[in-house]
C-alpha positions in Angstrom: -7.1 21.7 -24.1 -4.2 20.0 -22.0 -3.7 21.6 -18.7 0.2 22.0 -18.5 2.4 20.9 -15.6 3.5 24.7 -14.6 0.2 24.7 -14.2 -0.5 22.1 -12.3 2.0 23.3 -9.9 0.6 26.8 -9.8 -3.6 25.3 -9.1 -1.6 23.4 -6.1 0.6 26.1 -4.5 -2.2 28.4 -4.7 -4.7 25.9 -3.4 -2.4 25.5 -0.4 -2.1 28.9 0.3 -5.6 29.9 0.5 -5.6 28.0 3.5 -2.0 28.7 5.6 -3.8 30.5 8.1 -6.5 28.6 8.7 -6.6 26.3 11.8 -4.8 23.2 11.5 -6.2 20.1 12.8 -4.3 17.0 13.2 -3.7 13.1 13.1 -0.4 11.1 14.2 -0.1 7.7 12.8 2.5 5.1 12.9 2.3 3.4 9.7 5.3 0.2 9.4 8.3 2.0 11.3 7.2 5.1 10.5 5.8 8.4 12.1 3.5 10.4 10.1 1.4 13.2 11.2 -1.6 14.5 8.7 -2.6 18.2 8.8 -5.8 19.8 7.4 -8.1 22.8 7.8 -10.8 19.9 7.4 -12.1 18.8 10.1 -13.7 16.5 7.8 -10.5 14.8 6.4 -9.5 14.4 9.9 -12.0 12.4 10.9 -12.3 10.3 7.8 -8.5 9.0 8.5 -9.4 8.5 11.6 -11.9 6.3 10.6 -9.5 4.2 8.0 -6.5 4.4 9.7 -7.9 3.6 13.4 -5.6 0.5 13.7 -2.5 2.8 13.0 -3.0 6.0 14.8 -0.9 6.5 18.3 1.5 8.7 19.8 4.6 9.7 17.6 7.5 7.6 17.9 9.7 10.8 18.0 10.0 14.1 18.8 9.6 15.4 14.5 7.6 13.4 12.6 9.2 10.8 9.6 6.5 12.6 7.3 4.2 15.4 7.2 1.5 15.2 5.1 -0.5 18.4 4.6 -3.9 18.0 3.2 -6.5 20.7 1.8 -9.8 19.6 0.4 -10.6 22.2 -2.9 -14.3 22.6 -4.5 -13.0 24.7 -7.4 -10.7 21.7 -8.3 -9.0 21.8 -12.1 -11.4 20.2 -15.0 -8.9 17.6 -16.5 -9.7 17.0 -20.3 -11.1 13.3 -20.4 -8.2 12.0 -22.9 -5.5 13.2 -19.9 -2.7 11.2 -19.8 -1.9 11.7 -16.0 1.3 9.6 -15.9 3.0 12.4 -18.1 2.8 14.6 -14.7 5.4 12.3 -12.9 7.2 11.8 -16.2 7.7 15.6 -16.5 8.1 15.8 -12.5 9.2 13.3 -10.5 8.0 14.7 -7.3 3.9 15.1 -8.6 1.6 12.0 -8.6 -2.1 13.7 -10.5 -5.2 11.8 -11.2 -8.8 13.4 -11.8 -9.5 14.3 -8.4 -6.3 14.8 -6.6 -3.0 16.3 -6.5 0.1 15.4 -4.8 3.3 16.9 -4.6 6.6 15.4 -2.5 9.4 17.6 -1.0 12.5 17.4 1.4 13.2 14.0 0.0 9.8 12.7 0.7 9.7 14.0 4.0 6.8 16.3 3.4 3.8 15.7 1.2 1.2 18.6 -0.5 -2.2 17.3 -1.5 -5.0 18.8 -2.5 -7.8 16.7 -2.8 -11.6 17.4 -4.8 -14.2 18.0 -2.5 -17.2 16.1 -2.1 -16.2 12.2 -1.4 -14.1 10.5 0.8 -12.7 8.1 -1.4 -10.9 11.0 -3.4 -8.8 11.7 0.1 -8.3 8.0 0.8 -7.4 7.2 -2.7 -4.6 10.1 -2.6 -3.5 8.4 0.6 -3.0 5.2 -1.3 -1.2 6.9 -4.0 1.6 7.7 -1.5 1.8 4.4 -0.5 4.6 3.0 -2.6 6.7 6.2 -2.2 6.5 5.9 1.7 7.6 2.2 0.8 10.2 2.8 -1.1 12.0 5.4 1.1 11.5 2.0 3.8 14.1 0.5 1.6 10.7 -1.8 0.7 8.0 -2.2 -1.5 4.4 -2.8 -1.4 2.6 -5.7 -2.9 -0.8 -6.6 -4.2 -1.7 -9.1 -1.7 -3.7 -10.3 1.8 -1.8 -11.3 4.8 -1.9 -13.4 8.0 0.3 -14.2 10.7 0.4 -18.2 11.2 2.8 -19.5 14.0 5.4 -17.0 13.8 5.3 -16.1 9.9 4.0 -14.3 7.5 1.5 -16.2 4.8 0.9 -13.7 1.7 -2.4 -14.4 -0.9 -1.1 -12.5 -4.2 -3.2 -10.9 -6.7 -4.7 -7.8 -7.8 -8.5 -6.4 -7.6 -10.8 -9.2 -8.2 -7.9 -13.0 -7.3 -9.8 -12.8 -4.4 -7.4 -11.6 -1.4 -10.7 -10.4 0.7 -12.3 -13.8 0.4 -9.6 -15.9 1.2 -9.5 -13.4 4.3 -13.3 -14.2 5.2 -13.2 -17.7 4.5 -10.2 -18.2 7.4 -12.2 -16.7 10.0 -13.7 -19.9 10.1 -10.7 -22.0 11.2 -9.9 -22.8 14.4 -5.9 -21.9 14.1 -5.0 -19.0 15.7 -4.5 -16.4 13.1 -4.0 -13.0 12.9 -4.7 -10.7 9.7 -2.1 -8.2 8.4 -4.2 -7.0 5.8 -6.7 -7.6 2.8 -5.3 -5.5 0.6 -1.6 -4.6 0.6 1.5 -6.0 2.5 5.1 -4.2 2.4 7.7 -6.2 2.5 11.4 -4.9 3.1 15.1 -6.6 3.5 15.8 -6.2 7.6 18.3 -7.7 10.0 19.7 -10.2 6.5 15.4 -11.3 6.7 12.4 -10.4 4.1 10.2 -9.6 6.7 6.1 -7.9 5.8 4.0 -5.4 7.3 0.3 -5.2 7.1 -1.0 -2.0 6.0 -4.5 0.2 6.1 -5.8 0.3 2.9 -8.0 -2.6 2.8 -11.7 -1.5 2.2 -13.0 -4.3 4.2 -10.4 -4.8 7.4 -8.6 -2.1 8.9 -5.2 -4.0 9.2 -2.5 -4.0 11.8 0.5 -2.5 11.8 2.8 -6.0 12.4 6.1 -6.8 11.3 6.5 -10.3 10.3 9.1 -12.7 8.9 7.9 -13.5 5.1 7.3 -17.2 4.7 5.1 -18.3 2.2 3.6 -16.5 -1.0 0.2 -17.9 -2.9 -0.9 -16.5 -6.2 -4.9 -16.9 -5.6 -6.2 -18.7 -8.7 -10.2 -19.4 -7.8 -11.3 -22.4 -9.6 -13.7 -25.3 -9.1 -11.0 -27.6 -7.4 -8.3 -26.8 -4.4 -4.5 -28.0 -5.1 -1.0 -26.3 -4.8 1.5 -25.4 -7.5 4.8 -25.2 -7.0 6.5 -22.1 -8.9 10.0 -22.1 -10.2 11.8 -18.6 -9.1 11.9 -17.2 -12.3 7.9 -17.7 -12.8 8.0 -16.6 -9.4 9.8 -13.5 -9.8 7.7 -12.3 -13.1 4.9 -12.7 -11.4 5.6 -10.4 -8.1 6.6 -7.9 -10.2 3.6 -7.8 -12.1 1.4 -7.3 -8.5 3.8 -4.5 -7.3 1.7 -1.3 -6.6 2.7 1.5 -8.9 5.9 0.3 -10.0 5.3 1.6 -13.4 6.0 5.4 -12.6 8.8 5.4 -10.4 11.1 5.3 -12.7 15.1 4.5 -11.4 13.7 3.4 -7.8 12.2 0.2 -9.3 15.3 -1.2 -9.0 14.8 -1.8 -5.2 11.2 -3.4 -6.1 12.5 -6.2 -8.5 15.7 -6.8 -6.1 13.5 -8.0 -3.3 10.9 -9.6 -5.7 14.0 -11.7 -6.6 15.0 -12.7 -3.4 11.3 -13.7 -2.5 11.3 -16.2 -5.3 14.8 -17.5 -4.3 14.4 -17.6 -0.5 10.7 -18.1 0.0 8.3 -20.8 -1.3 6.0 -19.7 -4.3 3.6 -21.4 -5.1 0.2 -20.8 -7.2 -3.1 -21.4 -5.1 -6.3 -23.4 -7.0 -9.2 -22.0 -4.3 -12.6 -22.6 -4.2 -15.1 -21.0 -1.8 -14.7 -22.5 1.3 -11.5 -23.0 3.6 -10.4 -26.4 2.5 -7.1 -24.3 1.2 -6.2 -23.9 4.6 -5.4 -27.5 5.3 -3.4 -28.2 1.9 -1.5 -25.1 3.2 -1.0 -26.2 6.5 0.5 -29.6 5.5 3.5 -27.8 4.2 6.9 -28.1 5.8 8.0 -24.6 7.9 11.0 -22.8 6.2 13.3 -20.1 7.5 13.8 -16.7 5.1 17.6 -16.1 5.7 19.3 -14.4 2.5 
């Protein structure tokens, strides 16, 4: 039997206000230019964004908060039918995002998040954080894209692809280059229009390197291709463009806002060299990508 959104919505108030007198503990971050502090009875949660978000946690950059995001962890959590379609949730209500083991609810214009979260592994918390992701993006005026990221000499060098192109790897295999490189991310960068730039961000969802919260003017993008020989392909914008959109996190269910998501994947295949990247397992990439002539992202 389907479990309807009313009551979806009624499970998640009355989740949250088991706990409204509990003890709060708390986590500030500064994620991109953003303030966001985390509350939770668990101690628990606490501590595991601690552990994932260590990179991005500091003082608040203002008096209030950006974002409040209020988290409870729930052991009696609702028993989704296996056939669910979750995507009708958001569909039906903009403001929920609901998968098997979480459920999240944005208010005040995305200025305060409700989650509550199965109990019982950490991955169900820091999955619901990355669900939240392209919302926080998107209220940036940006957008959040499958890829890896370093900072080379100034700019911002983006590997793009989903789960499995091989974004960690090509993260590993530069540690053993003597250029002076910093990494962004291995998982996700944000990139947003600012000061008539396309500038990126690194981000902390990687599972394998924590990230760093950078700012950085966007100047080249690779879609990662492994095979058994290492060239460079240039891409014509409109291959370009299709193929940003298509490694754009979530972009599926936000329905009107995606409009901001395929204006700046246009201007990143008119503005910024594209090109497709033929990788094998070692770092010889690196110098095919280093003999390429420096450009300037102006719009």
């Amino acid at each position: 039997m389907k479990i309807a959104v009313s009551e979806v919505i009624r499970y998640l108030q009355s989740s949250l206000n088991q706990h409204q007198d509990e003890h709060l503990y708390s986590l500030n971050l500064n994620l991109w230019s953003f303030s966001l502090k985390v509350e939770s009875p668990s101690l628990e949660s606490i501590r595991t964004l601690q552990e994932q978000f260590a990179n991005f946690s500091g003082s608040p950059h203002n008096d209030q908060p950006d974002v409040v995001i209020r988290v409870v962890r729930a052991d009696d959590f609702l028993n989704f039918p296996i056939d669910t379609n979750y995507l009708q949730y958001s569909q039906m209500d903009a403001s929920l995002s609901v998968a098997p083991f979480f459920i999240i609810r944005i208010a005040d214009h995305g200025r305060y998040v409700e989650m509550v979260v199965e109990d019982g592994h950490d991955s169900f918390l820091l999955s619901a954080m990355r669900a939240i992701a392209p919302h926080l993006a998107i209220r940036r005026g940006g957008t959040l894209m499958h890829a890896s990221g370093i900072c080379f000499d100034g700019k911002l060098y983006a590997f793009v692809g989903h789960s499995g192109a091989g974004k960690s790897t090509i993260i590993k295999q530069l540690a053993n280059v003597r250029d002076s490189i910093d990494v962004l991310t291995d998982e996700a960068v944000m990139i947003e229009i600012s000061s008539d730039r396309l500038v990126g961000w690194g981000s902390p969802y990687g599972r394998e390197h924590g990230g760093a919260n950078l700012c950085v003017p966007l100047g080249y993008c690779f879609f990662l291709v492994q095979d058994n020989a290492t060239y460079l392909n240039r891409l014509r914008p409109a291959e370009a463009a299709a193929r940003l959109m298509s490694n754009l996190w979530c972009i599926n269910n936000l329905g009107d806002l995606a409009a901001n998501a395929l204006k700046i994947a246009v201007a990143i295949s008119e503005q910024i060299p594209c090109y497709e990247l033929h990788f094998e397992l070692n770092e010889r990439f690196w110098e095919q990508i280093k003999r390429l002539p420096k450009v300037e992202s102006k719009l």
